[in-house]
N, C-alpha and C positions, 0 to 999 in steps of 0.2 A: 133135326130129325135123326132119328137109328141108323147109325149105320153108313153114316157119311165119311167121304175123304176128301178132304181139300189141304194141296201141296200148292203155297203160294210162292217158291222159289222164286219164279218169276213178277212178282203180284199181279194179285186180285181188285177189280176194281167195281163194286157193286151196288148199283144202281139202290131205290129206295124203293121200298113194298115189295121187295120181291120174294116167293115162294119158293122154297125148296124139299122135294120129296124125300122119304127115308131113301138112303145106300145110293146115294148123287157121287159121281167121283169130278170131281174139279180141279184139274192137272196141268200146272201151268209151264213146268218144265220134263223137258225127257232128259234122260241121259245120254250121255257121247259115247258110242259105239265103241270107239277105240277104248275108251275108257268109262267104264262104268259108274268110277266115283268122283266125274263131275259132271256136271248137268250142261246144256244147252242154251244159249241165250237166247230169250226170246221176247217178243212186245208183250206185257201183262193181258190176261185175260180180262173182257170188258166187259160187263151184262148191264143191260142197262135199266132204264124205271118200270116198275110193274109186269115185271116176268115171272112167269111160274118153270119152275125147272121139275119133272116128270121122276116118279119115282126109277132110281139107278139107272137114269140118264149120266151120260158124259159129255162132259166139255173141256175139247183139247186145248193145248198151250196157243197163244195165239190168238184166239178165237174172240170177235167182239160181237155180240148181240144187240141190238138197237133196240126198243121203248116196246113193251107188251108184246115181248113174242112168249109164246107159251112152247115147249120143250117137249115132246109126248114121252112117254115113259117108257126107258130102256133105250133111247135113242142114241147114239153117237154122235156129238157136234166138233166136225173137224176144221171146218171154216167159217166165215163169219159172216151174218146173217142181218142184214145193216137196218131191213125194210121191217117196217115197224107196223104191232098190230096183226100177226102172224104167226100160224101156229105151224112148225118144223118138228119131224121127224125123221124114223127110218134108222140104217145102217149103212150106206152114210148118211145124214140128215139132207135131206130134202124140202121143199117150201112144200103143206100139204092143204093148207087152207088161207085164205087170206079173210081178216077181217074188219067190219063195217069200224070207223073210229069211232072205239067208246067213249072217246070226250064229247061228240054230237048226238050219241045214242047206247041207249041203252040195254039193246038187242045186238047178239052175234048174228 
């Protein structure tokens, strides 16, 4: 999609079917305070199967997401969201709906 960034300094590690919105930033390292030109170590970003990531939503470094959580759009994801089949949002991201397993149905 348009308008996208993804920094996998740390790697990326991305699940299958997953959707991604125009202008998503996906940031896997920050920089060191003291020093600006080197980055921070951190555990790779995880998303996992059948996620939709929300137009210019963000996902910080660190951060793992478990099996069909949907991302709402413009959200901030700063920690990691394990419960699967859930859709998260907000600034910071929050759990905002839980839903029915679509592998036994085919109704949200």
């Amino acid at each position: 999609m348009p308008g996208c960034n993804i920094q996998a300094i740390n790697g990326i590690e991305i699940g299958k079917n997953v959707r991604m919105g125009p202008g998503i930033k996906i940031i896997s390292a920050n920089h060191n305070i003291l020093d600006f030109n080197k980055h921070i170590t951190e555990k790779p970003i995880k998303i996992g199967d059948n996620c939709w990531i929300g137009a210019n939503a963000v996902i910080l470094p660190g951060v793992e997401l478990g099996d069909h959580i949907i991302v709402a759009a413009g959200a901030v994801v700063s920690k990691n969201f394990l419960e699967e089949n859930c859709i998260i949002g907000g600034v910071p991201t929050n759990l905002l709906k839980r839903l029915i397993n679509m592998k036994r149905s085919n109704q949200i």
